[in-house]
mmCIF file as gemmi writes it, N, C-alpha and C atoms, coordinates in Angstrom:
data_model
loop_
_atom_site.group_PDB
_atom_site.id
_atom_site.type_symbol
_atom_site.label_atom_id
_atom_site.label_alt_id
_atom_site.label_comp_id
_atom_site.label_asym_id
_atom_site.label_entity_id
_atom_site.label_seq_id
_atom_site.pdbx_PDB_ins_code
_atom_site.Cartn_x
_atom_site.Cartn_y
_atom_site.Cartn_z
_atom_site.occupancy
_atom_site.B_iso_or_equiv
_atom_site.pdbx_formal_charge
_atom_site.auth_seq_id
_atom_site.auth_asym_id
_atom_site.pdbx_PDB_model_num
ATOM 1 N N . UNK Axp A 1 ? -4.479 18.818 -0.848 1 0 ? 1 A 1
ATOM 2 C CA . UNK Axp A 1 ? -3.926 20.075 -0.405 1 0 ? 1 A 1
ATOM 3 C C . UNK Axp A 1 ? -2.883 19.845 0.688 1 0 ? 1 A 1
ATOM 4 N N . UNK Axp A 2 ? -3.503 19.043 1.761 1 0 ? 2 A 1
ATOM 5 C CA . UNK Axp A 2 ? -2.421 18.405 2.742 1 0 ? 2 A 1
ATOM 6 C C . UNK Axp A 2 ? -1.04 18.22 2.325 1 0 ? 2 A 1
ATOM 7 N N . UNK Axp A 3 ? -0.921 16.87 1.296 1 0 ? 3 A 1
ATOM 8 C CA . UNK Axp A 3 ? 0.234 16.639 0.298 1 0 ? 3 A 1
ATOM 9 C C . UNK Axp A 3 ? 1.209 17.823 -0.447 1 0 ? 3 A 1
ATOM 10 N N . UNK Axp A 4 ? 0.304 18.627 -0.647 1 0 ? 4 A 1
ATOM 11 C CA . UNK Axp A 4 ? 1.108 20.005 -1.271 1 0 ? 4 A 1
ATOM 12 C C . UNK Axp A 4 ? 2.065 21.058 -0.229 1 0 ? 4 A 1
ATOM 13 N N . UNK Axp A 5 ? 1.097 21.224 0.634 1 0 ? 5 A 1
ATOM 14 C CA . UNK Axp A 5 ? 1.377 21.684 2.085 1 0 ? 5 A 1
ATOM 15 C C . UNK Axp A 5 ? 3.026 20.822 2.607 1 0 ? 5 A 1
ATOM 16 N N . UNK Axp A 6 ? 3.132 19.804 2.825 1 0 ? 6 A 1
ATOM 17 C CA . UNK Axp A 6 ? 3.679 19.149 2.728 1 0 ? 6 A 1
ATOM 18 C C . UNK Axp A 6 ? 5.318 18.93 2.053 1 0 ? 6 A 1
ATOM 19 N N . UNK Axp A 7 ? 4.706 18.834 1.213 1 0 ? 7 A 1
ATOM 20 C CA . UNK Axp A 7 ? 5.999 19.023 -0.206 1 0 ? 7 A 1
ATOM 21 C C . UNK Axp A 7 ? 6.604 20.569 -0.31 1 0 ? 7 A 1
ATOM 22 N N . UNK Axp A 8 ? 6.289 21.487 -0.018 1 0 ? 8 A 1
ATOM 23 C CA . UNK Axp A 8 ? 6.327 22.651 -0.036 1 0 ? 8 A 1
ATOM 24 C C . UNK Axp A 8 ? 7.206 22.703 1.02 1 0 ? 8 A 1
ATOM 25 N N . UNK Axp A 9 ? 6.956 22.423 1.993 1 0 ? 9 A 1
ATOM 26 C CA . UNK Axp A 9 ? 7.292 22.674 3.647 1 0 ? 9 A 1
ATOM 27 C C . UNK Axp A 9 ? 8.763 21.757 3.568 1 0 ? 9 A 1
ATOM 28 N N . UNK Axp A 10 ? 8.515 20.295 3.018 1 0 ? 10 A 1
ATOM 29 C CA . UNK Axp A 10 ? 9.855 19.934 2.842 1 0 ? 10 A 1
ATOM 30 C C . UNK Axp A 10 ? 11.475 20.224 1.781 1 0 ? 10 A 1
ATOM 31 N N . UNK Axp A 11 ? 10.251 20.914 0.665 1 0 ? 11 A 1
ATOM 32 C CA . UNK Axp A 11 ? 11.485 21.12 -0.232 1 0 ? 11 A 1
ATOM 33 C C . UNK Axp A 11 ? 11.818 22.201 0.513 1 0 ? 11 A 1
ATOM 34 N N . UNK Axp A 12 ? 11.282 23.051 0.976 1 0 ? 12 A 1
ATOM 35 C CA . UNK Axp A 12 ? 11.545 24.659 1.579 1 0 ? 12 A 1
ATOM 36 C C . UNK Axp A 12 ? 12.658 24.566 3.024 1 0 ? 12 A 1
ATOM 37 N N . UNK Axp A 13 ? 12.699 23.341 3.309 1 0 ? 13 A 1
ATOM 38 C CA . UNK Axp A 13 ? 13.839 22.895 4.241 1 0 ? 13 A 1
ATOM 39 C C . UNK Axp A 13 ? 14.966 22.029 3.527 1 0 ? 13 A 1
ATOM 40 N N . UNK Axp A 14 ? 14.565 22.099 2.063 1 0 ? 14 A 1
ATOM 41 C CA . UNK Axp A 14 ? 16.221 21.82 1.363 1 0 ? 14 A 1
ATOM 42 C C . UNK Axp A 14 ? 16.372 19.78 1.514 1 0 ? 14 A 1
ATOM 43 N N . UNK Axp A 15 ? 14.834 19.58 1.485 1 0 ? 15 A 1
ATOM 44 C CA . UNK Axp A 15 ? 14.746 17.86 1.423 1 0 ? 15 A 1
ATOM 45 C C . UNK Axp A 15 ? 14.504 17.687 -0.256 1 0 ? 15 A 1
ATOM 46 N N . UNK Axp A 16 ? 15.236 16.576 -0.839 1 0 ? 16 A 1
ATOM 47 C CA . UNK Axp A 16 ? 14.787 16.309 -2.14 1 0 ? 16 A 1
ATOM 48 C C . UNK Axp A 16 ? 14.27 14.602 -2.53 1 0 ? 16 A 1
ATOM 49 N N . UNK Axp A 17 ? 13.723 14.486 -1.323 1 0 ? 17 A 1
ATOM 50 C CA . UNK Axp A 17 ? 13.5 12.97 -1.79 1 0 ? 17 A 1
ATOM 51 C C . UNK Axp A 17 ? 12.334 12.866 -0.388 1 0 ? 17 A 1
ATOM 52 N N . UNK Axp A 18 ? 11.05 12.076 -0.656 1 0 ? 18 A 1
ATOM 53 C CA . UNK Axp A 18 ? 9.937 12.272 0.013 1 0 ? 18 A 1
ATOM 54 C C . UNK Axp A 18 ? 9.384 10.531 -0.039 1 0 ? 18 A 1
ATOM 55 N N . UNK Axp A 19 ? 9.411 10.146 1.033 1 0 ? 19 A 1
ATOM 56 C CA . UNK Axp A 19 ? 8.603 8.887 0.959 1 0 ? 19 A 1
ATOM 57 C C . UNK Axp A 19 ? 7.044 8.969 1.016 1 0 ? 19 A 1
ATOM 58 N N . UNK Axp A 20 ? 6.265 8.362 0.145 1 0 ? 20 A 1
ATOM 59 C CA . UNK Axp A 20 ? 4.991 8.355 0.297 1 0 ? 20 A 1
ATOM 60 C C . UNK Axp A 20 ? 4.485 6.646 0.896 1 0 ? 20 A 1
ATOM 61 N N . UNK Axp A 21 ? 5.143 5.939 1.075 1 0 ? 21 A 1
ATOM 62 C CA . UNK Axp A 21 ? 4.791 5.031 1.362 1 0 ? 21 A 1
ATOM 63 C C . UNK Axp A 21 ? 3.997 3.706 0.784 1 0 ? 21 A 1
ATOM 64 N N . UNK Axp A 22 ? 4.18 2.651 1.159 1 0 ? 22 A 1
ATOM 65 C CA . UNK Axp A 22 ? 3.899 1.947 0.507 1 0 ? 22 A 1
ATOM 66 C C . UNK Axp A 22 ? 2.344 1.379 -0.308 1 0 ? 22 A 1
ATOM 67 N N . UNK Axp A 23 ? 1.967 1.339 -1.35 1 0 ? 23 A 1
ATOM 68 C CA . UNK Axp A 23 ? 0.544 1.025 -2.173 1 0 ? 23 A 1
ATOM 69 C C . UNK Axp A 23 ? 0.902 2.126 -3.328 1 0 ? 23 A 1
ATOM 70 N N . UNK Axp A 24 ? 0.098 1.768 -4.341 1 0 ? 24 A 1
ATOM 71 C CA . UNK Axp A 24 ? 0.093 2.73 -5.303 1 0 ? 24 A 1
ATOM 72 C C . UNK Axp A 24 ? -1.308 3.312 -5.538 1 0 ? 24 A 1
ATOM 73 N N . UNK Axp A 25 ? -1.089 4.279 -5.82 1 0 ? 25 A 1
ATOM 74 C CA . UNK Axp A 25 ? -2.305 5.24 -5.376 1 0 ? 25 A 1
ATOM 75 C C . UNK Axp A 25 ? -2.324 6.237 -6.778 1 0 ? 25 A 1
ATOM 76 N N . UNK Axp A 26 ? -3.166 6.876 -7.679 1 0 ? 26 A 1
ATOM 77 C CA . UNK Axp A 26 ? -3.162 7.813 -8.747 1 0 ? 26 A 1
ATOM 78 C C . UNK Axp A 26 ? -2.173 9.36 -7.839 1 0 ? 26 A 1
ATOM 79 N N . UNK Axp A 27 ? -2.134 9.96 -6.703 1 0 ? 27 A 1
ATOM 80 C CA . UNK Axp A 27 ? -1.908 10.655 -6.458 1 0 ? 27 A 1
ATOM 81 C C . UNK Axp A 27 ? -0.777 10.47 -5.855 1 0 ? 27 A 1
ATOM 82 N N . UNK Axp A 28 ? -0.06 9.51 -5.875 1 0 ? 28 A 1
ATOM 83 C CA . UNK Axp A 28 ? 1.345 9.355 -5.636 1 0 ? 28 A 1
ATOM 84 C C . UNK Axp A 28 ? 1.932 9.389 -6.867 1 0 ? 28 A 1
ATOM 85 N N . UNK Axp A 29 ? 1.255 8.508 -7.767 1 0 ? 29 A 1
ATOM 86 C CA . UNK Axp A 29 ? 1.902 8.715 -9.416 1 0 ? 29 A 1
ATOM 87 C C . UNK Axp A 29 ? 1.76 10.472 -9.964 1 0 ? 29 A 1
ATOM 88 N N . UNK Axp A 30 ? 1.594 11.048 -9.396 1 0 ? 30 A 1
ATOM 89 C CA . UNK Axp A 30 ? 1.228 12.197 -10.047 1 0 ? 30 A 1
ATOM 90 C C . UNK Axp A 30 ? 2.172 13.331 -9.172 1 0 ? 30 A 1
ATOM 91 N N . UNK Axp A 31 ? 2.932 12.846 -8.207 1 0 ? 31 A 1
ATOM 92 C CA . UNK Axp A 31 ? 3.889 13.725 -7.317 1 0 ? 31 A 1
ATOM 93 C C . UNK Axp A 31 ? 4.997 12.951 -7.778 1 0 ? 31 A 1
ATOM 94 N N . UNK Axp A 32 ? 5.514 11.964 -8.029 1 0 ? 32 A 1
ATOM 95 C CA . UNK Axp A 32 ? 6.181 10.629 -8.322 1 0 ? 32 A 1
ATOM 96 C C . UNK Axp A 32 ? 7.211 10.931 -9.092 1 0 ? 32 A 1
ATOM 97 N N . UNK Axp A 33 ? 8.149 10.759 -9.793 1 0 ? 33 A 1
ATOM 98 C CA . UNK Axp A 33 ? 8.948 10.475 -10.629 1 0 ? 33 A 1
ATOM 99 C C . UNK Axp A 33 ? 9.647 8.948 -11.068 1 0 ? 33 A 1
ATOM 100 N N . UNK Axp A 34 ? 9.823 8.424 -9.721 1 0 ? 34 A 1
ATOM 101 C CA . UNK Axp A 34 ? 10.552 7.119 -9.121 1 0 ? 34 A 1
ATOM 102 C C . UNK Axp A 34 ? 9.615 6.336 -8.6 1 0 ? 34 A 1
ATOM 103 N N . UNK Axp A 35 ? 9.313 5.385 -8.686 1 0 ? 35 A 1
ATOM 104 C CA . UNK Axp A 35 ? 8.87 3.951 -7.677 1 0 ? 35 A 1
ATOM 105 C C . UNK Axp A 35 ? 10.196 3.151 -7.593 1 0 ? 35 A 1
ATOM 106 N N . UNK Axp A 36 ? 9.52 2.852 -6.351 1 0 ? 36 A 1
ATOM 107 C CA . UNK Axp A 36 ? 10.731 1.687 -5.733 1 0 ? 36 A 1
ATOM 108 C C . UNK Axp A 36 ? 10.074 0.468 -5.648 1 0 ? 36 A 1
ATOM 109 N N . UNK Axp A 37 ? 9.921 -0.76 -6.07 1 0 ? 37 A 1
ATOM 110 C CA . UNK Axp A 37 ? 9.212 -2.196 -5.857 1 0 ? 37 A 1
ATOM 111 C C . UNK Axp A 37 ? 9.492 -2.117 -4.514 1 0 ? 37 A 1
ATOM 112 N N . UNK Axp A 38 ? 9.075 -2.931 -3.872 1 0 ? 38 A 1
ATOM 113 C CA . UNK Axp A 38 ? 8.786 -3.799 -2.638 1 0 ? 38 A 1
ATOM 114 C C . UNK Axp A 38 ? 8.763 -5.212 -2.879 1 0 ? 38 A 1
ATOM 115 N N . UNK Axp A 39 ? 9.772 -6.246 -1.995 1 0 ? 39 A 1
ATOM 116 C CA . UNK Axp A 39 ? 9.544 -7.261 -1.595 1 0 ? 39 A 1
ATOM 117 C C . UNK Axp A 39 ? 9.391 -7.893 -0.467 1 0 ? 39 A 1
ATOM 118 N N . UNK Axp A 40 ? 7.771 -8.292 0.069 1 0 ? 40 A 1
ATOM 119 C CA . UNK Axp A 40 ? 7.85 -9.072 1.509 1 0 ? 40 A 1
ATOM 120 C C . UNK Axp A 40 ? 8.599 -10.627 1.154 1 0 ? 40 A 1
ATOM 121 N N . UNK Axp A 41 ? 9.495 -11.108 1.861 1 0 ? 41 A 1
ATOM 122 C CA . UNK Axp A 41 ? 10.295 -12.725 2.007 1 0 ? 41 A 1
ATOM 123 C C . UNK Axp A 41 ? 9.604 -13.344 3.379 1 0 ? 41 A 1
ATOM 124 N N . UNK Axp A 42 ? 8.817 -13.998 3.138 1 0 ? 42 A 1
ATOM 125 C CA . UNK Axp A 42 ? 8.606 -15.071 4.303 1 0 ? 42 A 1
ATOM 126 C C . UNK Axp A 42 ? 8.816 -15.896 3.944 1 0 ? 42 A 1
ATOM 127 N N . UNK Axp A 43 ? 9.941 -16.865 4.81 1 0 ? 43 A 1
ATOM 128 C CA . UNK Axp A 43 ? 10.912 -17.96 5.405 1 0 ? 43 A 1
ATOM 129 C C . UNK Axp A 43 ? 10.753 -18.664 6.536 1 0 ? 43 A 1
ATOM 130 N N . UNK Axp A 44 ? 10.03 -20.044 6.67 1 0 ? 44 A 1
ATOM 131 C CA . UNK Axp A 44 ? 9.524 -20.285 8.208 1 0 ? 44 A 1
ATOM 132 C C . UNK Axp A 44 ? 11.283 -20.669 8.142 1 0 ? 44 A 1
ATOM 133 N N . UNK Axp A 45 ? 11.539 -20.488 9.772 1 0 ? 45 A 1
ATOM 134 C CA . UNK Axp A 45 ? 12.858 -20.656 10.336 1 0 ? 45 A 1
ATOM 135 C C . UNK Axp A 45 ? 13.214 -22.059 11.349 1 0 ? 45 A 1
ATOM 136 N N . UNK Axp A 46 ? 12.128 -22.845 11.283 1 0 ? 46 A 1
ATOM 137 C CA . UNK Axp A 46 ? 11.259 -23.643 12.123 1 0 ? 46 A 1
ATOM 138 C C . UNK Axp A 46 ? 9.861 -24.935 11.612 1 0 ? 46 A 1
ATOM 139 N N . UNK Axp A 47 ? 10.149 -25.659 11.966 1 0 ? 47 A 1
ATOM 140 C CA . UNK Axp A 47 ? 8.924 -26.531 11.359 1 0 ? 47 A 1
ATOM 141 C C . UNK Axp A 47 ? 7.236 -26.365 11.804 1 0 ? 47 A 1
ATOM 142 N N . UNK Axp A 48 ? 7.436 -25.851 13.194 1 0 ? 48 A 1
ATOM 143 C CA . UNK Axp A 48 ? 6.181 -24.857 13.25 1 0 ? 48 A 1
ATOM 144 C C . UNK Axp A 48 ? 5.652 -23.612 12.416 1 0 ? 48 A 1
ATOM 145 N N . UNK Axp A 49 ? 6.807 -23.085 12.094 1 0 ? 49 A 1
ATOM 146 C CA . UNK Axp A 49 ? 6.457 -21.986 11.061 1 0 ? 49 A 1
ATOM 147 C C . UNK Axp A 49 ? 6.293 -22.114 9.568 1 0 ? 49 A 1
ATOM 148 N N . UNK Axp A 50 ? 6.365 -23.553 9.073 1 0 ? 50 A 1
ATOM 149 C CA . UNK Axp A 50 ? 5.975 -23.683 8.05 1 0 ? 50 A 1
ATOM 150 C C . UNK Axp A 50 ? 4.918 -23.175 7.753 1 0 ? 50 A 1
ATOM 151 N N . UNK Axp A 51 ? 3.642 -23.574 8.475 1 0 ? 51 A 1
ATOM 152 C CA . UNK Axp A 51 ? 2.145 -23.465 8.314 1 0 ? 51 A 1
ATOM 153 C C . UNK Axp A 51 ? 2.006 -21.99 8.442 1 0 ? 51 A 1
ATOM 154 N N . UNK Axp A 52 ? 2.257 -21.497 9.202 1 0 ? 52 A 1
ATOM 155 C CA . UNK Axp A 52 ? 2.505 -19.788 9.361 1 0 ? 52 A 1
ATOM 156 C C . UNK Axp A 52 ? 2.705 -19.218 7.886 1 0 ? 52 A 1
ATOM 157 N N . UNK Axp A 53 ? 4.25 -19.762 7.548 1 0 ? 53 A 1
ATOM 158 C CA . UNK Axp A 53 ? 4.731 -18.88 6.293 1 0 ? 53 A 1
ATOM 159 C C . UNK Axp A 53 ? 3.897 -18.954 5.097 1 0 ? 53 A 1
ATOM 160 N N . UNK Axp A 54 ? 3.415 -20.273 5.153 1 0 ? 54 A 1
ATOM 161 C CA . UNK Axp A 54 ? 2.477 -20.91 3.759 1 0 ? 54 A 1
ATOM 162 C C . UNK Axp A 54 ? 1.309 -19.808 3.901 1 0 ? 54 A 1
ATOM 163 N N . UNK Axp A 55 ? 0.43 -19.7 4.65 1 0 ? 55 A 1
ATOM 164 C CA . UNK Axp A 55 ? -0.541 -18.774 4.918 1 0 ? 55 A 1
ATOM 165 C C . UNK Axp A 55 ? -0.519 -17.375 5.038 1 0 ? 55 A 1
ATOM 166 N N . UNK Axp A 56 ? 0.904 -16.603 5.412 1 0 ? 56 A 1
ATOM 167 C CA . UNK Axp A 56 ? 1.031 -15.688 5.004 1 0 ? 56 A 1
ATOM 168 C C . UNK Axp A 56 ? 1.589 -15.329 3.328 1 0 ? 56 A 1
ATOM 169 N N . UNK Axp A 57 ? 2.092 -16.009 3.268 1 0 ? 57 A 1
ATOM 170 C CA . UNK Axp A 57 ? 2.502 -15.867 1.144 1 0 ? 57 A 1
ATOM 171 C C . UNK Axp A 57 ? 1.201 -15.96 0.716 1 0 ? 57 A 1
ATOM 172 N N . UNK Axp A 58 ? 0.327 -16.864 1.209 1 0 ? 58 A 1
ATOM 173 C CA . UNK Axp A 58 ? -1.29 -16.746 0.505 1 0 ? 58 A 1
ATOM 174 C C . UNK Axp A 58 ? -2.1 -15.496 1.148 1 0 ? 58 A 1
ATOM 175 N N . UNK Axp A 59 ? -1.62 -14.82 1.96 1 0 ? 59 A 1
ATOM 176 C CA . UNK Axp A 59 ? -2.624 -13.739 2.142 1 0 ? 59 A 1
ATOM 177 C C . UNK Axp A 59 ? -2.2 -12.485 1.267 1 0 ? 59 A 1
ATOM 178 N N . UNK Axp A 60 ? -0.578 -12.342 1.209 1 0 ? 60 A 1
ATOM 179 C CA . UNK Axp A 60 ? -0.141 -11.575 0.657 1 0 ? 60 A 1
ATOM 180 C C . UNK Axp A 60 ? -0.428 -11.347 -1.002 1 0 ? 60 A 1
ATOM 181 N N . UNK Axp A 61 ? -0.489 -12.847 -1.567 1 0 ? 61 A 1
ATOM 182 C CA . UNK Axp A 61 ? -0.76 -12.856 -3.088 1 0 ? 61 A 1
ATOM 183 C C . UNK Axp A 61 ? -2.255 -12.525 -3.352 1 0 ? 61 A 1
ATOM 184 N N . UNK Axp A 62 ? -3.055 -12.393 -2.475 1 0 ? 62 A 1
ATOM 185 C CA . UNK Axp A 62 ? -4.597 -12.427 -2.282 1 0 ? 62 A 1
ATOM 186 C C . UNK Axp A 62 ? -4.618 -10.926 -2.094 1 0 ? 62 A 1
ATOM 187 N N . UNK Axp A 63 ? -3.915 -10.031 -2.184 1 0 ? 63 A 1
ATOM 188 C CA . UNK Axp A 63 ? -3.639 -8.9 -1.475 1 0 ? 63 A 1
ATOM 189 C C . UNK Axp A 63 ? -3.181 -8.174 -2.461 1 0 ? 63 A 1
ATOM 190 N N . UNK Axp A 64 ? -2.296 -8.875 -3.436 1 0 ? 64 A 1
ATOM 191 C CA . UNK Axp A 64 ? -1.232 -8.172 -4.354 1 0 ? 64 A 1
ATOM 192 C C . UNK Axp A 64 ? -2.499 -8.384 -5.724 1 0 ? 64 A 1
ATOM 193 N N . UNK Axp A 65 ? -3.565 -9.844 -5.451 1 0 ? 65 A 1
ATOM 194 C CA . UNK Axp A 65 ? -4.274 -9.657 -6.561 1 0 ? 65 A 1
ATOM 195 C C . UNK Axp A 65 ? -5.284 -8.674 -6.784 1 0 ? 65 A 1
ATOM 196 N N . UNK Axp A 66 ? -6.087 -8.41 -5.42 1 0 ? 66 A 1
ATOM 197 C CA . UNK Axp A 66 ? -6.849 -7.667 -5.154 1 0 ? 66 A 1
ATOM 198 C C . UNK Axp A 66 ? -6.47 -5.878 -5.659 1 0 ? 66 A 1
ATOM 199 N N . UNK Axp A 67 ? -5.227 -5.73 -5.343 1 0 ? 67 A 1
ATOM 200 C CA . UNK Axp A 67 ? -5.041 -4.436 -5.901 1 0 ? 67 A 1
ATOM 201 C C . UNK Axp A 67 ? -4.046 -4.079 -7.177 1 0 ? 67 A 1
ATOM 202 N N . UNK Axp A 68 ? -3.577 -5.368 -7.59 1 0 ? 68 A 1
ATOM 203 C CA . UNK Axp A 68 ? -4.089 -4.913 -9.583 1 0 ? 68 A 1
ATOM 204 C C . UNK Axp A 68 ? -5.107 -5.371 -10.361 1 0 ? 68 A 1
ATOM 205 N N . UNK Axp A 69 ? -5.974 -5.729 -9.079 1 0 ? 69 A 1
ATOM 206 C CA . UNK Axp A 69 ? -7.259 -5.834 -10.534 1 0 ? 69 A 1
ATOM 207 C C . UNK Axp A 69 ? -8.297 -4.638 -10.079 1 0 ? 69 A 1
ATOM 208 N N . UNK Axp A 70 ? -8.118 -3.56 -10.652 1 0 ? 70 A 1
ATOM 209 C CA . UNK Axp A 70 ? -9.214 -2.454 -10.395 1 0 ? 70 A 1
ATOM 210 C C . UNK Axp A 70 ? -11.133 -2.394 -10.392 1 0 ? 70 A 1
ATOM 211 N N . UNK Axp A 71 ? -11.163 -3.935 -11.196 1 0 ? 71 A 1
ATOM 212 C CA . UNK Axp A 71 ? -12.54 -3.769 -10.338 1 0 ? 71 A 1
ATOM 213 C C . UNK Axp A 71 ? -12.391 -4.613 -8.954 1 0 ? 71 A 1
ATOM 214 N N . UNK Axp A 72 ? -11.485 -5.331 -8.434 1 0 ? 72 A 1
ATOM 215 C CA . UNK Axp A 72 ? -11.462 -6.062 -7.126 1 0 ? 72 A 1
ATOM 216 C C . UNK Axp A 72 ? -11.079 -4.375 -6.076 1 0 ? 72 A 1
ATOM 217 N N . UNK Axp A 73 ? -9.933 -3.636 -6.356 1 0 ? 73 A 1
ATOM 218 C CA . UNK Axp A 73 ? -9.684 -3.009 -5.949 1 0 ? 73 A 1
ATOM 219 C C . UNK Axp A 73 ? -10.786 -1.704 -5.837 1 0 ? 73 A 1
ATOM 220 N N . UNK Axp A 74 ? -11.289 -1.691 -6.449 1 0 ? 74 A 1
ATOM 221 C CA . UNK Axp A 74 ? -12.598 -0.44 -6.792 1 0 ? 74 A 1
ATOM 222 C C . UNK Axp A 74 ? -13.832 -1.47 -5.5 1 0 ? 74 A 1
ATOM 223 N N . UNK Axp A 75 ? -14.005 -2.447 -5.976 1 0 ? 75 A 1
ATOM 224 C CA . UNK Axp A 75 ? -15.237 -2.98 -4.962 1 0 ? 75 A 1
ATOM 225 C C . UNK Axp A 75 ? -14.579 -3.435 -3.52 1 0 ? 75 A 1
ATOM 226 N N . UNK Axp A 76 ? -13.531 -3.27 -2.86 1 0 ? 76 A 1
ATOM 227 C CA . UNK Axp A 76 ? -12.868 -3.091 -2.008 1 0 ? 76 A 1
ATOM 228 C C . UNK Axp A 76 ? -13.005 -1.336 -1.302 1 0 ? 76 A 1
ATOM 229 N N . UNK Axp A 77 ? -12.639 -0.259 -1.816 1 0 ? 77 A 1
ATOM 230 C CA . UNK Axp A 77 ? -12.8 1.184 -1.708 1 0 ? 77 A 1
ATOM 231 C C . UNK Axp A 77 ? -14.465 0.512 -1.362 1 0 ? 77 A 1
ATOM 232 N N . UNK Axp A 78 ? -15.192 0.723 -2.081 1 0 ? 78 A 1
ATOM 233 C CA . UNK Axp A 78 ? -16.53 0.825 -1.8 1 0 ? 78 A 1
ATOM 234 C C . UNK Axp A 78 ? -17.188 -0.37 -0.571 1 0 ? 78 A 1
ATOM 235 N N . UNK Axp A 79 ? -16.525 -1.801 -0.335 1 0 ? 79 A 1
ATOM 236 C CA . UNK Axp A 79 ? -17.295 -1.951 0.856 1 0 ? 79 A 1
ATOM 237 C C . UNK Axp A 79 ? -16.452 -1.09 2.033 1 0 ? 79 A 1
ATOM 238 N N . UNK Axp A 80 ? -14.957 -0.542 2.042 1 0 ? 80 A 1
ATOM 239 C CA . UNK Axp A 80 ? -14.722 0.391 3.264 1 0 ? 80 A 1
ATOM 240 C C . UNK Axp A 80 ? -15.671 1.642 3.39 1 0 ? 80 A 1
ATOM 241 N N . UNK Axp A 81 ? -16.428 2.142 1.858 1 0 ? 81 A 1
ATOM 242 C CA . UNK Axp A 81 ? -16.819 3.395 2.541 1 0 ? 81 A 1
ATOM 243 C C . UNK Axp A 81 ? -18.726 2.605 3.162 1 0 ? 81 A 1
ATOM 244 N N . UNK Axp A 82 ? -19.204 1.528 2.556 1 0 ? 82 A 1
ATOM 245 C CA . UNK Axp A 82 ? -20.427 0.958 3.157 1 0 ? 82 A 1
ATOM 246 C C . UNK Axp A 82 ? -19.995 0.909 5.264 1 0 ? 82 A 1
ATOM 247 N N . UNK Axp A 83 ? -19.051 0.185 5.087 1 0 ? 83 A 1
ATOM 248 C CA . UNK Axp A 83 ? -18.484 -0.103 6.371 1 0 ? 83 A 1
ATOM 249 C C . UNK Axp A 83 ? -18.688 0.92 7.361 1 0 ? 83 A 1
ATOM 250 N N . UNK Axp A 84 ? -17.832 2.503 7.276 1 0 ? 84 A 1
ATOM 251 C CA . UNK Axp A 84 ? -17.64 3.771 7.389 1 0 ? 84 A 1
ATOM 252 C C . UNK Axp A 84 ? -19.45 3.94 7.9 1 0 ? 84 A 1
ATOM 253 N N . UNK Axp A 85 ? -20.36 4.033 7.226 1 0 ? 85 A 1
ATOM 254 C CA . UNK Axp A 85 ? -21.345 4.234 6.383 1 0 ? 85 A 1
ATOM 255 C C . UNK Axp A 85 ? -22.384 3.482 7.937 1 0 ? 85 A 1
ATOM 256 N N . UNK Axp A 86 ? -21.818 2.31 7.602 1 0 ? 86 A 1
ATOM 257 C CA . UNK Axp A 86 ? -22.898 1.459 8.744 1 0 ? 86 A 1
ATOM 258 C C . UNK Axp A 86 ? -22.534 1.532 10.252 1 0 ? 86 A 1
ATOM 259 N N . UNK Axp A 87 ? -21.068 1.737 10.698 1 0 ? 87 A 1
ATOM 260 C CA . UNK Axp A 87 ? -20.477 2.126 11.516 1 0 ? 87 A 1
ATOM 261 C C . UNK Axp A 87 ? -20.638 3.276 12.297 1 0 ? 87 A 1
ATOM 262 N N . UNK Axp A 88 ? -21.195 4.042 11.429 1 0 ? 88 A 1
ATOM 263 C CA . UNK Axp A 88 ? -21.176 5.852 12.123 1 0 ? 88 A 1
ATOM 264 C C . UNK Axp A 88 ? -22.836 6.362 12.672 1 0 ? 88 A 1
């Protein structure tokens, strides 16, 4: 409802283009018309930053696997809401 609220309020000020930000989500595809890809580039600039860059490209691909595989991504949702859950 928020989202609608939202969209309403911006087209009604004569905006035609709305960032939802980055991840893909069923309820962005469903306001959506357009996706835009995303590319993160890490480049160590430095021989110290080798080890840096190597480890961030591996967190990122660990990241990118996790959320196209929908049961990684589904058992992810569910330990945040356990988390939520044990937290409160």
């Amino acid at each position: 409802m928020l989202l609608y609220l939202v969209v309403r309020e911006c087209a009604g000020e004569g905006m035609t283009h709305i960032d939802l930000g980055a991840g893909e989500e069923r309820y962005k595809r469903s306001w959506c018309d357009e996706t835009l890809e995303r590319f993160d580039v890490i480049i160590a600039t430095s021989l110290p930053g080798l080890p840096f860059a190597a480890g961030a490209r591996a967190v990122y691909a660990i990241k990118r696997i996790v959320r196209e595989s929908p049961f990684l991504w589904n058992a992810v949702g569910k330990a945040r809401s356990l988390r939520r859950k044990l937290s409160a």
